[in-house]
Structure formats: C-alpha cells, structure tokens
C-alpha positions in Angstrom: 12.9 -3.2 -12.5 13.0 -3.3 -8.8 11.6 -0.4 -6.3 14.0 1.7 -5.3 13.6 4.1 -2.5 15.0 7.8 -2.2 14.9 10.2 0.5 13.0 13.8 -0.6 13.8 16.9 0.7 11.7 20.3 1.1 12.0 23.6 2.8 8.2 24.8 3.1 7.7 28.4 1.3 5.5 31.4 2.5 2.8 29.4 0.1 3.2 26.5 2.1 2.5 28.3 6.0 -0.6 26.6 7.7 -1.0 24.0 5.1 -0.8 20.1 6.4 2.3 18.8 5.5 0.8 15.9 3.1 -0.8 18.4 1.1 2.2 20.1 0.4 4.2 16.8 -0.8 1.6 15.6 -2.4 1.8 19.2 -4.7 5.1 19.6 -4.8 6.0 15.5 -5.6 3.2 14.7 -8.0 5.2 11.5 -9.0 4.1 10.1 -5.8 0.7 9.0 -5.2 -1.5 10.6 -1.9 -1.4 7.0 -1.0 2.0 6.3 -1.5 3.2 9.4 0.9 0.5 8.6 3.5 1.9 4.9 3.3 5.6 6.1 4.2 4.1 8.6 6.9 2.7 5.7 8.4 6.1 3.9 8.3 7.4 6.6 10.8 10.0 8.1 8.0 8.3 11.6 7.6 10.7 14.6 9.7 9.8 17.6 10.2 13.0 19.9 11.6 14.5 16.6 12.1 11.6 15.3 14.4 8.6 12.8 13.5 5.9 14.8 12.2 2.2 13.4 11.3 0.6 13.7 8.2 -1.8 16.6 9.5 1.0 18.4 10.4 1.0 22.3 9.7 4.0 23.6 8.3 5.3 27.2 8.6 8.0 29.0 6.3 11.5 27.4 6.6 10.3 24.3 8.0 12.7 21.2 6.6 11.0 18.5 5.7 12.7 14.6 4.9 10.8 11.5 4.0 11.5 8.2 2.4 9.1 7.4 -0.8 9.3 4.7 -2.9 9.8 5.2 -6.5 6.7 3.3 -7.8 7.9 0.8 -10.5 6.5 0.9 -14.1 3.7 -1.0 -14.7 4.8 -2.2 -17.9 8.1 -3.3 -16.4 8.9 -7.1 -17.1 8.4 -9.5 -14.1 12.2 -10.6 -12.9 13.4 -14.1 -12.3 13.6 -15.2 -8.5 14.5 -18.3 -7.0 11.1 -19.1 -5.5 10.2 -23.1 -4.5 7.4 -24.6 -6.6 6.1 -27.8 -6.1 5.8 -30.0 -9.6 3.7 -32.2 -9.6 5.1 -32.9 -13.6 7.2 -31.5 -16.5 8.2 -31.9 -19.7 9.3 -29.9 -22.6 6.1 -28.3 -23.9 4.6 -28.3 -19.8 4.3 -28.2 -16.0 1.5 -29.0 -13.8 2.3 -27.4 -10.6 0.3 -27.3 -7.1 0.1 -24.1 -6.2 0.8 -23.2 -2.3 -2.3 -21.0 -0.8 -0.5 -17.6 0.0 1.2 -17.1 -3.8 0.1 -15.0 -6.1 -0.1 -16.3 -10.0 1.3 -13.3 -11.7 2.5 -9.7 -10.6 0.3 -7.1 -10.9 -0.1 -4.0 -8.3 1.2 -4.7 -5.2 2.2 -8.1 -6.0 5.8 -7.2 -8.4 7.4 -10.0 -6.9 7.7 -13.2 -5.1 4.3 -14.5 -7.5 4.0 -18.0 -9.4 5.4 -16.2 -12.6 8.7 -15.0 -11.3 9.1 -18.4 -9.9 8.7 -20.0 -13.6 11.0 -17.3 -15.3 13.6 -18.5 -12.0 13.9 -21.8 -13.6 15.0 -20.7 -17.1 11.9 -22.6 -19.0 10.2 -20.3 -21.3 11.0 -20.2 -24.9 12.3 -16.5 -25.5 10.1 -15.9 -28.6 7.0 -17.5 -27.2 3.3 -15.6 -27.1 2.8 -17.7 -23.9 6.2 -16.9 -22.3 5.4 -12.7 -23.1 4.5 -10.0 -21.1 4.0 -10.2 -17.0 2.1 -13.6 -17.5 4.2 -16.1 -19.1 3.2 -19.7 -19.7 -0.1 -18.6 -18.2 -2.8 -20.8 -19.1 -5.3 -20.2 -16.2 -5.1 -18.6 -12.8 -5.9 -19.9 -8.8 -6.8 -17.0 -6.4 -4.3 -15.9 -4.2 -5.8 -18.4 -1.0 -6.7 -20.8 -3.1 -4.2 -23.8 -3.4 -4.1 -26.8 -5.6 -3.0 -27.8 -9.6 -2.6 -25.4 -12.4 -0.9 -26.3 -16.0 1.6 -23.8 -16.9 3.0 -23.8 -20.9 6.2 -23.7 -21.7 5.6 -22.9 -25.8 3.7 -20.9 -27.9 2.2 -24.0 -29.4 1.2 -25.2 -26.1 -0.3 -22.2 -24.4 -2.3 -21.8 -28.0 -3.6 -25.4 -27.5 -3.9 -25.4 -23.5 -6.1 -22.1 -23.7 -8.0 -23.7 -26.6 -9.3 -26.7 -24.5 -10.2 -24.0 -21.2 -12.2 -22.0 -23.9 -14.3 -25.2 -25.2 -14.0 -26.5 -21.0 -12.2 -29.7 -22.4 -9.6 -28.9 -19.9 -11.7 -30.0 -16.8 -11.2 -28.8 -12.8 -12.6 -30.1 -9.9 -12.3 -28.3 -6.6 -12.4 -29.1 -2.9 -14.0 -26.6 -0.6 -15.7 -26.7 2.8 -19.2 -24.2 2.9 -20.7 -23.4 6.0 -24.4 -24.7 6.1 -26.3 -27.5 5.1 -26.0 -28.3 1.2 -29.5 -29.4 1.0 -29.3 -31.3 -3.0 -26.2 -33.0 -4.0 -25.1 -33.2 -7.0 -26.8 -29.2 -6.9 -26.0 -27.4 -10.3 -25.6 -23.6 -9.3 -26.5 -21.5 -12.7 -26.2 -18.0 -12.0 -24.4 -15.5 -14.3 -21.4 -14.3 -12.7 -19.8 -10.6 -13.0 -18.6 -7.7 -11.4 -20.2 -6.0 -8.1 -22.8 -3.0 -8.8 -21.2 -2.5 -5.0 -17.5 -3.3 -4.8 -15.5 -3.2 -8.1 -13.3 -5.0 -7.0 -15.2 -7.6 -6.1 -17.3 -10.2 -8.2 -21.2 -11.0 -7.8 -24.7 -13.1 -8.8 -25.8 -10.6 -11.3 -28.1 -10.0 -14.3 -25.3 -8.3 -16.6 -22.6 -10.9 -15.7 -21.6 -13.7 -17.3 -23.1 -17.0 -17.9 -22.0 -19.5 -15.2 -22.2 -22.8 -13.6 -20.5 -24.9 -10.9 -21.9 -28.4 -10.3 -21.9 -29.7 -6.6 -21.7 -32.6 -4.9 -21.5 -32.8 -1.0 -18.4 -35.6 -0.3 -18.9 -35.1 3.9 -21.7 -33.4 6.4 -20.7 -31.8 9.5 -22.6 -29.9 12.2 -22.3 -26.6 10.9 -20.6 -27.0 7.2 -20.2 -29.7 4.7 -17.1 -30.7 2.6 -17.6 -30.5 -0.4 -16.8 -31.2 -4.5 -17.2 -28.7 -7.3 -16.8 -28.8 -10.8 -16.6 -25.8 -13.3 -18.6 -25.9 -16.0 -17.3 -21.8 -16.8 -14.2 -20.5 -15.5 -15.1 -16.9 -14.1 -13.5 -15.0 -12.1 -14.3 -16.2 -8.0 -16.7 -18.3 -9.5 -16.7 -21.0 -6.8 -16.8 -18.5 -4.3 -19.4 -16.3 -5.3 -21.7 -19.2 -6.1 -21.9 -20.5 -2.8 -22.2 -17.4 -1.5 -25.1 -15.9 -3.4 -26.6 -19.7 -2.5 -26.3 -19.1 1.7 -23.3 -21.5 1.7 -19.9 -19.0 1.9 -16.8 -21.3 1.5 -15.5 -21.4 5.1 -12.5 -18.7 6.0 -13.6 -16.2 2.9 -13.0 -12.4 4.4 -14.2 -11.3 0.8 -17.7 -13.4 0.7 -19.0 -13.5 4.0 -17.2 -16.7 5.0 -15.7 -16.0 8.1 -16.9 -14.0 11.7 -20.0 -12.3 10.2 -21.4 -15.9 9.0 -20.7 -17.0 12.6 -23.8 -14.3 13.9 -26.4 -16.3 12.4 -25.4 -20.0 13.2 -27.1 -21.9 16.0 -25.5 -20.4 19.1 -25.0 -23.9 20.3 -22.0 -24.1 17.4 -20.6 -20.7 17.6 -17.5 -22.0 19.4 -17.1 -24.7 16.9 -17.3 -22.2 13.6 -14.9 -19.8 15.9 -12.4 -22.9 16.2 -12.7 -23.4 12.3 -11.6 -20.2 11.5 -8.8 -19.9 13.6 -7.2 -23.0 11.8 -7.3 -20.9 8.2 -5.7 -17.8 7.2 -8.0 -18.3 3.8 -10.7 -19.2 2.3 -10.5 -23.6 2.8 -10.8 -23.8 -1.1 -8.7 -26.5 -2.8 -8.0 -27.4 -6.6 -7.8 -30.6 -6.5 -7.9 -32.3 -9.9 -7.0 -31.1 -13.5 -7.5 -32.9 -17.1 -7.0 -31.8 -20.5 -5.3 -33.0 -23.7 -1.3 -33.0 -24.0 -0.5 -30.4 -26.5 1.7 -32.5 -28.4 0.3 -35.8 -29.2 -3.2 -35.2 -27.8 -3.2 -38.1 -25.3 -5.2 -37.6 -21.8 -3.3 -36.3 -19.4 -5.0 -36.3 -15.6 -3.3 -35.2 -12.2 -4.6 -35.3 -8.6 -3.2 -33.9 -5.3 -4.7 -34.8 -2.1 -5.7 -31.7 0.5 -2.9 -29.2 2.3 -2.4 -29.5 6.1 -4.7 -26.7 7.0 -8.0 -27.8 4.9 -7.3 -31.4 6.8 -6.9 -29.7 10.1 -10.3 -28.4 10.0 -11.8 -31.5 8.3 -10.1 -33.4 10.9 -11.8 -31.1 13.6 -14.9 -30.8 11.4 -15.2 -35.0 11.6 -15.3 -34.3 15.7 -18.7 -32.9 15.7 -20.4 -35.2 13.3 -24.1 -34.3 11.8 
C-alpha cells in the first residue's frame, strides 16, 4: 500500500482563538501523528489565509488553514515489489547469497516502506507463494546486515530452506566473518570479546555491554596496524543485534565512521593531537560505519554439502585502508 498524500482543510472556531496552530491539527486530525504534522510544517506546506504560517502560529476565529499530510501507511501492509539492483553473488532454486550494498535496508519497517533488500527479492518474482520464509514483511529472511553495513547474506527462497538455513544460525553452523577497521591499538590478537550484549538502560534504541543482555562473543584478530586504527577480522560466535559494534566499543576500539557508537568526531578528541588530521581525513572517506561482511558458510539446504562464499572489500573501506597504509605504525 503506498503513502498517499492529501491536502487538509480547517477554518479555526471561537475554541481554537489564541491557540498554536499545531495544537489545533493535532486535535482536530488525530489520525496524524504530532510528528507527522510538524514534519510537513517543516516541509513549507502549512498556509495560514493562504500565506506560510509556522507551527507556533496563533490562530484566531475564521482563520483558513491548508496543509499537506501524509496518510501514514498500515503497518501491517505487505511490502511491494520494486525493481531494485542486487548484486548475486549465487542462486539456485532453494537460494541466493547476495552482497548487500552499505546504504540498503534488509527489510521495511518504519520509515524504511520501500526501496529495502526485501522489496528488491519480491521484484524478481522468487518466493514460493505459500512459503513461511517468503511471509509477512520479511520474506526469505534468514539473517539481517545493518543498514551501513555491506557484505554477504543468504536469502531463502522455500519454506524448507529458510527452516534449515535459520536452523544452522541457531546452532552458529552457519558461520560469518567480518571486516571492520577500529580506531586504536588492538593490543591481543586473536582477542575473544565475551560480554553479554542487550538493549541500552540509556537509549532504547540502541544496544549495549550489559548484565541483563544476552550472552555474546566476537573473536578478533587484527589482519593490519596503522597509526591510529587497525584493520581488522571478526568472527561471531552469537549473532546479536550490533554485536560487532557494540563489542568494540564497550572495549575502547569503536569501528571507524560509527555516529551510533562513538566512532566518528567525538573519538577524534582523545587521539594524539599529532593524528587528528589523519582520523579527520578517515572520516570524510565514509558515510558509515567501515564494517564489512565478508565471508559466509553454512550447509546447502538440499543435499547438505558445504557451501562457502567470499567477497573482497567495497571502494570506500579500501579508500581508507589505502589512506590508512600511508601512515604506517
């Protein structure tokens, strides 16, 4: 179901006089969010009389008021098939292993209706119709990649597959090795981070080191040193949520270009002055957090034989490897 967009229309009442304008929609529209009208305010489309009005606006009786909303679309509305570019790294009838660009998101959720990983799939026509794994707003969906993350996922294209493929990630026979550069000096390699894993007491939204998360642990092993980061490889050995992310961060070592874990300008106050200009340089390479899935393994659903893919780095984690490589330890 796509957004639509409609025009609303309001002559303030006696009731309304001296009351901010956003106030008033929001009472008289309750089917649009606070959010959603301050949202289109800030787009420029609320009139007041015909004239652009702010959201603080008082009104007084007789005022008209106009402004585009956007119908918010049903959460429980199926995702819709678009004609997005993947890159496939494989494919056959029960799979696909696909390496995922850094920007997409895996499946639609709020904010994210379209133009995600999932609408791509349903644009190629591959899902069985009747399939568990093809249902709901994550078809085929085995495991996820954050948004900035780039790299190999398996997608299934039967209910017999996604059964078996979500089997082996439960019992971590499906395997996943990641590429990542840390700021800092990684000072054990392999290092085996165990630290339960769950969400923030401070942020929600966000995930954390803490005593009621969940039991996790990322093995690392340092493949380059550089003057103020090192490249590194890490393995899951649990597959939670930010895992990678939040590890190294807890541990000092935030994966370089990470707004949500303390990987980018903040980290840059407490390097060696000396370097500042360097890390600065890094992060203007990277829109996102320089995090890389590199390699996948698991059992073929079908016959059982091992099945193993690799794809080398994207442009922009090379870049600043490249310009990483300049300033040597």
């Amino acid at each position: 179901m796509p957004h639509t967009s409609e025009t609303i229309r309001y002559t303030a009442t006696d009731d309304d006089a001296g009351t901010r304008v956003d106030r008033v929609l929001a009472e008289r529209f309750p089917d649009f969010s606070r959010s959603q009208i301050q949202r289109a305010v800030e787009a420029g489309t609320l009139l007041v009389n015909d004239l652009p009005a702010k959201s603080n606006q008082k009104l007084a009786e007789g005022d008209l008021i106009s402004l585009v909303l956007t119908r918010p679309e049903s959460p429980d509305a199926p995702p819709q098939a678009e004609d997005l570019p993947l890159d496939i790294v494989y494919e056959d009838d029960q799979l696909l292993v696909i390496n995922k660009a850094a920007g997409m998101v895996v499946h639609p959720a709020a904010g994210h209706r379209t133009g995600t990983l999932v609408n791509a799939l349903l644009g190629r026509g591959i899902f069985d119709a009747d399939a568990e794994g093809a249902s709901g707003n994550r078809p085929g969906i085995v495991h996820r990649l954050d948004k900035g993350t780039s790299g190999l996922m398996v997608v299934a294209k039967t209910e017999s597959a996604h059964r078996l493929l979500a089997e082996q990630l439960k019992d971590r026979s499906l395997t996943r090795v990641y590429w990542a550069v840390c700021w800092g000096k990684v000072k054990k390699s392999p290092w085996v981070i165990d630290q339960p894993v769950g969400r923030s007491n401070r942020d929600r939204k966000r995930m954390a080191v803490t005593e009621r998360g969940r039991a996790a642990q990322t093995t690392v092993t340092v493949v380059e040193r550089y003057t103020v980061a090192d490249w590194i490889e890490a393995k899951l050995g649990s597959g939670r949520t930010h895992q990678i992310r939040v590890h190294l961060a807890h541990a000092g070592h935030p994966v370089v270009g990470d707004s949500e874990y303390g990987g980018t300008g903040d980290h840059l106050k407490g390097i060696d002055p000396r370097w500042r200009l360097l890390g600065r340089a890094m992060l203007k390479l990277l829109d996102r957090p320089a995090l890389h899935a590199r390699r996948i393994a698991f059992l073929h659903p079908a016959d059982q034989r091992p099945m193993e893919f690799e794809v080398p780095l994207p442009a922009d984690l090379t870049a600043l490897i490249d310009l990483c490589r300049e300033k040597p330890v």
